[in-house]
C-alpha positions in Angstrom: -27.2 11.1 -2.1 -29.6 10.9 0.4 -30.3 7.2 1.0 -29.8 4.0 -0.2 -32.8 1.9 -1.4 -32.6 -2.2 -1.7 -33.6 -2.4 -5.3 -31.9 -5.3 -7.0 -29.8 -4.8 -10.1 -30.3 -7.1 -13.0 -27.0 -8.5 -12.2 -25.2 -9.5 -9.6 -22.9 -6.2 -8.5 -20.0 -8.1 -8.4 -20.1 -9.2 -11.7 -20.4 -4.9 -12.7 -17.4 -2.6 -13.8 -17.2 0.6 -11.5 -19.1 2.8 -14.3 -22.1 0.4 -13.6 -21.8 0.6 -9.8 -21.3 4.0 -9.6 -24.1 4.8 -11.9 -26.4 2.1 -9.5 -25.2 3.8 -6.4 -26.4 7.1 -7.8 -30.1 5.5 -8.4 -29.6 4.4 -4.5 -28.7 0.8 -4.7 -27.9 -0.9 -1.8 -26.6 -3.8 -3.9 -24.0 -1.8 -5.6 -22.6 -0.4 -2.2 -21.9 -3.4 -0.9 -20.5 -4.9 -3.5 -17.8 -2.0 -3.8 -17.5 -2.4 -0.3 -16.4 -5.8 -0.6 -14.0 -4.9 -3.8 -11.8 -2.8 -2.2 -13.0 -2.5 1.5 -10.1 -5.1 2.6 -7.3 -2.7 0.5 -8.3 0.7 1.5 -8.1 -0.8 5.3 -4.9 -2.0 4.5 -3.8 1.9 2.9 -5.5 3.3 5.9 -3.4 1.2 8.6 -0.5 2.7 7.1 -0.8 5.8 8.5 -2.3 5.4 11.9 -1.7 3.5 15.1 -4.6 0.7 15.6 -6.8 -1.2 13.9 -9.5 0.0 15.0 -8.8 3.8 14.0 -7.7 2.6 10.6 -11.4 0.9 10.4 -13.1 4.3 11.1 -11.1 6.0 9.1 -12.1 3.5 6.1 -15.8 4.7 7.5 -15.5 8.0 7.2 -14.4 7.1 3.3 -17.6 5.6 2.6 -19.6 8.2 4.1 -17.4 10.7 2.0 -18.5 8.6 -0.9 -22.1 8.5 -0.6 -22.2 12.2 0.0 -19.9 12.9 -2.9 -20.8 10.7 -5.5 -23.4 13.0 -6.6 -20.4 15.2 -7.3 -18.4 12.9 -8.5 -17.3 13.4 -12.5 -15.8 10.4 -13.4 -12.5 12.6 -14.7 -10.3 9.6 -12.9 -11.3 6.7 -12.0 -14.1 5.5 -9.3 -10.7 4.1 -7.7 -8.3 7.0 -7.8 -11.0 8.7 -6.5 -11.9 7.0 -4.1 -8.2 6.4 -2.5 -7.5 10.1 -2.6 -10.7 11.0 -0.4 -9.3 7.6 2.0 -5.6 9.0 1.7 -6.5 12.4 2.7 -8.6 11.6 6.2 -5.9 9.1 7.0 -3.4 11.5 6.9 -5.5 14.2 8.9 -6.0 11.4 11.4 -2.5 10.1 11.2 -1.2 13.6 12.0 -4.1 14.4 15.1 -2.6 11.2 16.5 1.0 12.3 16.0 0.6 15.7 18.1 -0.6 13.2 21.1 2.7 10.9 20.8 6.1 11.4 22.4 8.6 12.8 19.7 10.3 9.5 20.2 7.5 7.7 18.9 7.1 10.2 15.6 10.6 10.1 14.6 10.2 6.3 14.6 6.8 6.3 12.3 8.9 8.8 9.9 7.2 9.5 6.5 9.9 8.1 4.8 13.6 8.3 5.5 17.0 9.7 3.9 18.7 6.6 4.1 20.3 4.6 1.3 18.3 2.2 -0.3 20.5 -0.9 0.1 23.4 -1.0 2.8 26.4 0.7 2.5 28.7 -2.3 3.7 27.2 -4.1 0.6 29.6 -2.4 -1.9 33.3 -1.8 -2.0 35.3 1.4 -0.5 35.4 4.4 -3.5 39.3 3.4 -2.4 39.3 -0.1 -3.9 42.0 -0.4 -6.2 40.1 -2.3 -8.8 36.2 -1.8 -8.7 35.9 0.8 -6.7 32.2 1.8 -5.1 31.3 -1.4 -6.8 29.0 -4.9 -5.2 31.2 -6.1 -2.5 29.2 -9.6 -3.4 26.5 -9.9 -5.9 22.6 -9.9 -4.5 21.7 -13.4 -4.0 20.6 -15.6 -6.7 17.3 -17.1 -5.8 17.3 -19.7 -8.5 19.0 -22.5 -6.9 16.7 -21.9 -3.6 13.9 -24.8 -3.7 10.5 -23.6 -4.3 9.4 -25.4 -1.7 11.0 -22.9 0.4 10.5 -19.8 -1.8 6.9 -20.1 -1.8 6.4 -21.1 1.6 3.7 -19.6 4.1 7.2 -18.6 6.1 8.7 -16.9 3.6 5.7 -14.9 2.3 5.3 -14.2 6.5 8.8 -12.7 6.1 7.8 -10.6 3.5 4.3 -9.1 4.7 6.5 -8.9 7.7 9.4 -6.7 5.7 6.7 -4.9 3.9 4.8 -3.8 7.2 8.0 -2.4 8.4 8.5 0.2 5.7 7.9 4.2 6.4 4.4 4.5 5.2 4.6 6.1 2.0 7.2 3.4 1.1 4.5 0.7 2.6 1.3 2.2 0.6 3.6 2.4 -2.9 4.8 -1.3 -2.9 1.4 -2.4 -1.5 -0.5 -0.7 -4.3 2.6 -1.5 -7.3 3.5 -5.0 -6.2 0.4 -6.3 -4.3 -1.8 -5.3 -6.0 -0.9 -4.5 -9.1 -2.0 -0.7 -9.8 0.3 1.2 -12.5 2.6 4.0 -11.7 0.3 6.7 -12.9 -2.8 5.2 -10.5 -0.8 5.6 -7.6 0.2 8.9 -8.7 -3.3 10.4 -8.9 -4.7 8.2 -5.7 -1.7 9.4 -3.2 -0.9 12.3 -4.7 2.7 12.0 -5.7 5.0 12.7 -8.6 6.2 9.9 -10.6 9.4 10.7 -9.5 8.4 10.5 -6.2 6.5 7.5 -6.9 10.0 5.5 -8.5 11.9 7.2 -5.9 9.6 5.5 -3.3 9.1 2.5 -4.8 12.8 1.5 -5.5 14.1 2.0 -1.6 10.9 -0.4 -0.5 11.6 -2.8 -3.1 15.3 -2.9 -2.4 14.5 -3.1 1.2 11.6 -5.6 1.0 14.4 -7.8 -0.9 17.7 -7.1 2.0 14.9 -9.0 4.2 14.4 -11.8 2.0 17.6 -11.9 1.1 19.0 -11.8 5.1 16.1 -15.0 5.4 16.6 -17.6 2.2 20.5 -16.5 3.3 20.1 -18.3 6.3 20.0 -22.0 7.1 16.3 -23.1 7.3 15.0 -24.6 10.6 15.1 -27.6 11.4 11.7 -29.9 11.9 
């Protein structure tokens, strides 16, 4: 696509499934890029901070999406969705940046940003020796029942702090999984075609963020709140 022109749609892009936006982008609307722009601008920023360093590299990588788009969408058959589509192209240049940036860091600093890691998806020391005479290899103590914590407390701005905060420090294909499944609410098979994974892969990752997304909360409401 060569340019985009201001031509107003007959209704307001926001209110327009993707079909209809990607159909209006086609014709060159200005209206229809912004408002995909705004629809999942804020997420594929999000996507793209999980594989690279700053801010501000994660915004040009989000840039150099949109410009893939509007070149592409010309090309683009509509044999997945506007949105898997569109999260492959941003998943792709964020990992080509993500690994430029990772042959200018100390080895140190790589090992730390790990892909994803070979650990066990809740702490050993949470279950009983394969020794124990009754149960073993079984919960040392059940997880935490959250049903007698007040929801005052469960739903607080701290508590959902602790968990953006639990969530952020996942290995990134952990992070992107449990952003897309539990944030915001993409089925398995969308985040199989947009990230490129098996659904194996996909449970596999999903299940060690989710169980360590929940240790963090857990080690939290466990904890006596603060005094005011």
């Amino acid at each position: 696509m060569s340019e985009i022109s201001a031509r107003p749609l007959d209704r307001r892009p926001d209110e327009l499934a993707d079909e209809q936006l990607v159909a209006a982008l086609r014709d060159g609307d200005e209206g229809a890029f912004i408002a995909l722009v705004g629809r999942y601008g804020p997420l594929m920023l999000r996507v793209a901070s999980t594989y690279v360093r700053t801010p501000a590299v994660a915004e040009e990588v989000v840039q150099e999406t949109w410009l893939a788009v509007l070149e592409g969408i010309g090309r683009f058959e509509g044999r997945s969705s506007l949105k898997t589509w569109l999260f492959r192209i941003l998943a792709n240049r964020a990992k080509t940046r993500g690994e430029r940036e990772a042959r200018c860091l100390p080895f140190s600093c790589v090992a730390a940003r790990g892909e994803d890691d070979d650990g066990p998806a809740v702490e050993p020391d949470r279950f009983l020796g394969a020794d124990h005479p009754r149960w073993p290899s079984h919960w040392a103590a059940a997880p935490g029942d959250w049903a007698t914590v007040p929801d005052v407390r469960l739903l607080s701005q701290e508590t959902l702090a602790h968990v953006r905060d639990a969530i952020a420090g996942l290995p990134e294909r952990q992070q992107e999984v449990i952003v897309l499944r539990d944030v915001e609410g993409w089925s398995a098979e969308e985040v199989c075609n947009a990230l490129g994974v098996s659904e194996v892969n996909q449970r596999v990752l999903l299940h060690r963020a989710r169980s360590k997304v929940r240790a963090a909360l857990e080690r939290y409401l466990d904890a006596e709140p603060a005094l005011s």
